[in-house]
C-alpha positions as CSV (number, residue, x, y, z in Angstrom):
1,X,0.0,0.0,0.0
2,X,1.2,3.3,-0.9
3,X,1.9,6.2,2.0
4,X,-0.3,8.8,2.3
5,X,-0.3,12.1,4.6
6,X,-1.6,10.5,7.6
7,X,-0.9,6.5,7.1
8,X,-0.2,4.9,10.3
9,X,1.9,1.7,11.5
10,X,3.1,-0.2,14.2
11,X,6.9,-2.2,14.6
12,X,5.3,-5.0,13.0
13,X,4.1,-3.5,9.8
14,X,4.5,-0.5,7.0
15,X,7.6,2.0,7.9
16,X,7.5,0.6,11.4
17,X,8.7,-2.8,10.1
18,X,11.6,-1.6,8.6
19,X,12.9,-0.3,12.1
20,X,12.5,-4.0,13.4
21,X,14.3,-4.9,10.1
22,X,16.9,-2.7,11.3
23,X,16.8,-3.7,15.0
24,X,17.1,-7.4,13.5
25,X,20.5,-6.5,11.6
26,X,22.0,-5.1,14.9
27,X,21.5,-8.2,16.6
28,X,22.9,-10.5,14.2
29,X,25.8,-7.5,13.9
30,X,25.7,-8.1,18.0
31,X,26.0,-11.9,17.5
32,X,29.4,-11.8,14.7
33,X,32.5,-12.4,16.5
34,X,33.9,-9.5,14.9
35,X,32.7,-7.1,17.5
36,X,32.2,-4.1,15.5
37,X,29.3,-3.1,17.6
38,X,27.7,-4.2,20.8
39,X,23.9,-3.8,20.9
40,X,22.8,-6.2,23.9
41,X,19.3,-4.8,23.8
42,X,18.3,-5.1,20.0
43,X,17.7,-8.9,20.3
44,X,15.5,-8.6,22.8
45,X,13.5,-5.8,21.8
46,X,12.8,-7.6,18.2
47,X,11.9,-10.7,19.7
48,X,9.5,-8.6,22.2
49,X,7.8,-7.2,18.6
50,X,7.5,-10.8,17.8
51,X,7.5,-10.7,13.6
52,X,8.3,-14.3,12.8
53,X,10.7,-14.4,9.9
54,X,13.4,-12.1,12.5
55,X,13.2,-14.5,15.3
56,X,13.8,-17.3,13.3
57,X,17.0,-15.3,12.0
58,X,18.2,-14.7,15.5
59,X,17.9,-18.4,16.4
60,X,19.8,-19.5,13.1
61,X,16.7,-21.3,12.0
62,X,16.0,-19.7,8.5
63,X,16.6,-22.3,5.4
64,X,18.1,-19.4,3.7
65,X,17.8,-22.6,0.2
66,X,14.1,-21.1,0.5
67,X,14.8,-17.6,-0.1
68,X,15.8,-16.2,-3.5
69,X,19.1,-14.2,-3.2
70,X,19.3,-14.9,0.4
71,X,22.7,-16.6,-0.1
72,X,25.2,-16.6,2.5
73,X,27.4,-13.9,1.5
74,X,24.6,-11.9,0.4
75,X,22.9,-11.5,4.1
76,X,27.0,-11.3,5.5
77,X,27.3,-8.3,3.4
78,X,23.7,-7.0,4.8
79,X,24.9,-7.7,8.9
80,X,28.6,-6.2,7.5
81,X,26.7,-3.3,6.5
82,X,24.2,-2.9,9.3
83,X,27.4,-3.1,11.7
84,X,29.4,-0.8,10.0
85,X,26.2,2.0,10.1
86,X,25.8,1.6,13.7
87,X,29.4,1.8,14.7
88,X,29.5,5.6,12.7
89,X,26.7,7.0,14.2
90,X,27.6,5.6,17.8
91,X,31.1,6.8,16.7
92,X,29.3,10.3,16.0
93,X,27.4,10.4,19.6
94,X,30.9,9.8,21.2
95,X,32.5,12.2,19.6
96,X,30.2,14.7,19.7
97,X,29.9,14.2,24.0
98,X,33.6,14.1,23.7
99,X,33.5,18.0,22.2
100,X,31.1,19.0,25.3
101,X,27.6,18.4,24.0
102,X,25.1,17.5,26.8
103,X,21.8,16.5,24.6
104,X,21.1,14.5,21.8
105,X,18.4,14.0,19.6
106,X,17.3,11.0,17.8
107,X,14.7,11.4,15.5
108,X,11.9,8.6,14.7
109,X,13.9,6.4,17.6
110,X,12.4,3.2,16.8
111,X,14.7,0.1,18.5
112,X,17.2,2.5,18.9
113,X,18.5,1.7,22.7
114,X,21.9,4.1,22.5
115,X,20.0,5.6,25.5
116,X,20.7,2.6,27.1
117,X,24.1,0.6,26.2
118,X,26.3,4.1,25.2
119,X,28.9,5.5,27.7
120,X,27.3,9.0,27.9
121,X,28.1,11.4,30.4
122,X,26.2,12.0,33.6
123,X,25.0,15.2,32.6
124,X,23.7,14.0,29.2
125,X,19.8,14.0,28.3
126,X,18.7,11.9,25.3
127,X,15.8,12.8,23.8
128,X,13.7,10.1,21.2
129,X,11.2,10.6,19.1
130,X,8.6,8.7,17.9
131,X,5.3,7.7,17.3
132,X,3.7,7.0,21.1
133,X,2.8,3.5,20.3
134,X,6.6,3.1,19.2
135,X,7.9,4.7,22.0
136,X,5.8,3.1,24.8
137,X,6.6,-0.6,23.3
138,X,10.5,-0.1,23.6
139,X,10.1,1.7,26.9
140,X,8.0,-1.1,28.9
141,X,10.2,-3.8,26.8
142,X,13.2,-2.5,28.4
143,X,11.8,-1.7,31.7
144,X,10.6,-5.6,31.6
145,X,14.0,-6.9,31.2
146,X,15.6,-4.6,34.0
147,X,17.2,-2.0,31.7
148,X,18.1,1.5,33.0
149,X,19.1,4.3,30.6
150,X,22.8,5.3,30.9
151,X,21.6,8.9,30.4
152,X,18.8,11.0,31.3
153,X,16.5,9.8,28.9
154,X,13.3,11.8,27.7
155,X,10.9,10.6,25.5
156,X,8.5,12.7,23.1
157,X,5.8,10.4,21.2
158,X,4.8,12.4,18.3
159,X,4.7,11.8,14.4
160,X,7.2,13.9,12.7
161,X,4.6,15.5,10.8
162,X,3.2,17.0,14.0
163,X,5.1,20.1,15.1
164,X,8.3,18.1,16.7
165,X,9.9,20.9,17.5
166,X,7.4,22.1,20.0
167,X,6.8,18.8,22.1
168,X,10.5,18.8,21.9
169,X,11.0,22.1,23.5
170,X,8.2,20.9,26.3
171,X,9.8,17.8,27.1
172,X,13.0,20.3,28.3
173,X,15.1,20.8,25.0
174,X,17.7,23.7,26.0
175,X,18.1,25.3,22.3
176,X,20.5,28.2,23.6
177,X,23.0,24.9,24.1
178,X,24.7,22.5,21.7
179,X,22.1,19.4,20.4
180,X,23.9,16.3,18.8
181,X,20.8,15.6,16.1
182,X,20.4,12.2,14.8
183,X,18.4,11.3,11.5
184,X,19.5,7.4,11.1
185,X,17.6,5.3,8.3
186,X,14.5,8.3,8.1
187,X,15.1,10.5,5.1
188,X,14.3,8.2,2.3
189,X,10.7,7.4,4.1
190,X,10.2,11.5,4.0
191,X,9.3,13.2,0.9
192,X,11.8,15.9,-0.6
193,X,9.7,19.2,0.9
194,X,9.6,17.1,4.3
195,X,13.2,16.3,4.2
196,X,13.6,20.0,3.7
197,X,11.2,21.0,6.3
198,X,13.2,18.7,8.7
199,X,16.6,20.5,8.1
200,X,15.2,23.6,8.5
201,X,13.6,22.7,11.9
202,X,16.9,21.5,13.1
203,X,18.6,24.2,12.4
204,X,16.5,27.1,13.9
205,X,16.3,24.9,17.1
206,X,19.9,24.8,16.8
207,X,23.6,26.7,17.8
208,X,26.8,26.9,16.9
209,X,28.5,23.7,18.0
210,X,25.6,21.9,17.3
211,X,26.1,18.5,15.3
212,X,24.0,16.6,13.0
213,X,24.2,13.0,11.4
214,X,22.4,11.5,8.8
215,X,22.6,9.7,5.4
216,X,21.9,10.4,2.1
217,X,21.2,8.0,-1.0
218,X,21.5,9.3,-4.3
219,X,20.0,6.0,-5.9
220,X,16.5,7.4,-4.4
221,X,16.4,10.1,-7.6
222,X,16.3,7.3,-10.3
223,X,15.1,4.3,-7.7
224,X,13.3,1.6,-9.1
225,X,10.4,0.6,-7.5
226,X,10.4,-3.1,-9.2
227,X,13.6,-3.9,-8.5
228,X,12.8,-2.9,-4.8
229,X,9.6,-5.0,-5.2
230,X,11.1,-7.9,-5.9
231,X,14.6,-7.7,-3.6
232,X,11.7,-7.1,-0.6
233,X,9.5,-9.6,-1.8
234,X,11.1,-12.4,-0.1
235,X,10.2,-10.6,3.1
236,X,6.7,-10.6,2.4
237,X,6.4,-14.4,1.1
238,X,7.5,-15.0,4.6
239,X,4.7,-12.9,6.6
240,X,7.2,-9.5,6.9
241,X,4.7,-6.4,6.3
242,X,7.9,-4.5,3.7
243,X,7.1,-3.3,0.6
244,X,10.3,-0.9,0.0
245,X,8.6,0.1,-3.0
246,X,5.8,1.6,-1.4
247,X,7.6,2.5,1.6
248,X,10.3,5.3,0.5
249,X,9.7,8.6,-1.5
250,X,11.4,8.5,-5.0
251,X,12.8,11.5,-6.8
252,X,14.8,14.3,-7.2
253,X,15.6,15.7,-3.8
254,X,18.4,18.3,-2.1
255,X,21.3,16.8,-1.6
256,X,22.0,16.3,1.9
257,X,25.6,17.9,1.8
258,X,24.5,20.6,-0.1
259,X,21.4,21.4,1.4
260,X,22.8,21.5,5.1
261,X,26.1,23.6,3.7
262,X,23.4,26.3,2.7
263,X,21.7,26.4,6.4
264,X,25.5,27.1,8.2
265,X,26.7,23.6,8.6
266,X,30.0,22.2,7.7
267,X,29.3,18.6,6.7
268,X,31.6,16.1,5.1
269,X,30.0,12.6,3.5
270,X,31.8,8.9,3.6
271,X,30.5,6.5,1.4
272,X,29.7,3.5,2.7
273,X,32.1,1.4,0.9
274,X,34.9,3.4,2.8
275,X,33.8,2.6,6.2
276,X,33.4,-1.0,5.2
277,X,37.1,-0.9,4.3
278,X,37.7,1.3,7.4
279,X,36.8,-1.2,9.4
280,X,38.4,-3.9,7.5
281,X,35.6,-5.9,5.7
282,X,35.1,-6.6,2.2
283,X,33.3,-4.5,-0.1
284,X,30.0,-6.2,-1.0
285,X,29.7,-6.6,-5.0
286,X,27.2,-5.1,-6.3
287,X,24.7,-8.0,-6.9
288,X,25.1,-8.1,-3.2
289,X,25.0,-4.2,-2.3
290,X,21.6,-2.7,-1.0
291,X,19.4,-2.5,-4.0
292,X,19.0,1.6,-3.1
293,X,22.4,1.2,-4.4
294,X,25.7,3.2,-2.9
295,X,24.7,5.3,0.8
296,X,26.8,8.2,2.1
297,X,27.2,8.7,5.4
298,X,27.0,12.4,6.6
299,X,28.0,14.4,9.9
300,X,29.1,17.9,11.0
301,X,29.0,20.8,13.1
302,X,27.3,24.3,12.6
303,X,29.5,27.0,12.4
């Protein structure tokens, strides 16, 4: 089904899926005994949402014969991947609590428990954002098992086409400070006025020394919809609610770089293939790559 203005979801289907997706590639990242990342809380929280396909690929017990394309390397090179997006935005938190910044915002939250299992400092508040159903399911899941945040977390459950920026300044957001922003996985599900709209927002609510991390996919101008159709349809065959196709905004759209550049910020892009040598993997080949083809990795500072 295609999105509309007001379409809705929960972690089990639509957009909301996708973040279990993502939460299910941290865990298996979690599980390789390479250690790039540790995310003790993602298994869990994905067997908490209960989608079948992504427990049985926790437990080992997909027959991956079944699956078109679903060959070994293929789904290495999707954990490889997963692992090495994780590691640069926890990378980006550290750093940016390294340089003296005391709040951070991540934006449509999902799984994301870096509230929980990152070394912030005691003064830190983490802020998430998310739909309230999204945001009440992680937090009781993670109360149930005993968690405790490692920061002061807040929580604001609001669609980001409600006016974010007010419910965050309610739930304590000091803008006449530094804000690490972060906008993991969300700008291809936004159209391009939206994506826009979203810069803009972060930088009025922002100052200088502020940071910001995000992607940006070039492969969303020319995407096609069939090829995501079919590389996702595997997924659905086996009860998954993702339809990439119907999922993400195509088109022409700012570039990320660019865009941000124009508001004040000095931001610098890494393409993903470069962190995957970085942190000394192989390079998928391209019949193994993310069918939204090459993703650059983005982060900076306001000046």
């Amino acid at each position: 089904m295609a999105r509309t203005d007001n379409d809705t979801w929960d972690l089990a289907s639509s957009v909301g899926a996708t973040a279990t997706m993502v939460a299910a590639g941290r865990a298996m990242a979690t599980k390789d005994p390479r250690k790039l990342i540790d995310d003790p809380f993602a298994e869990p929280l994905v067997r908490a949402v209960g989608v079948d396909f992504f427990v049985k690929m926790l437990d080992g017990d997909l027959d991956l014969s079944m699956i078109e394309d679903a060959s070994p390397v293929r789904m290495q090179a999707m954990i490889d991947g997963m692992a090495v997006r994780t590691k640069y935005f926890d990378d980006y938190f550290v750093d940016a609590a390294a340089a003296g910044v005391r709040q951070a915002v991540i934006l449509a939250s999902g799984l994301d428990a870096r509230a929980y299992r990152l070394g912030w400092p005691p003064d830190t508040v983490v802020y998430e954002v998310d739909q309230p159903q999204v945001i009440d399911f992680k937090t009781a899941t993670l109360a149930g098992l005993g968690a405790e945040p490692t920061a002061t977390r807040r929580t604001v459950g609001i669609d980001l086409r409600g006016d974010w920026p007010a419910a965050l300044r309610a739930a304590g957001l000091d803008t006449s400070a530094p804000i690490a922003w972060l906008a993991e996985g969300l700008l291809i599900y936004l159209p391009p006025d939206a994506q826009d709209r979203l810069f803009d927002n972060i930088t009025a609510l922002s100052v200088p020394g502020s940071t910001i991390a995000t992607e940006y996919v070039p492969g969303i101008a020319d995407f096609d919809a069939e090829q995501a159709r079919e590389a996702s349809r595997p997924l659905r065959d086996h009860g998954v609610d993702i339809d990439m196709a119907s999922l993400v905004y195509a088109g022409a759209r700012n570039h990320v770089v660019d865009y941000l550049g124009g508001k004040g910020w000095g931001v610098a892009g890494t393409p993903r293939a470069e962190l995957f040598v970085r942190n000394g993997l192989e390079v998928p080949a391209p019949g193994d790559d993310d069918p939204l083809g090459e993703i650059i990795f983005i982060s900076g500072t306001l000046r």
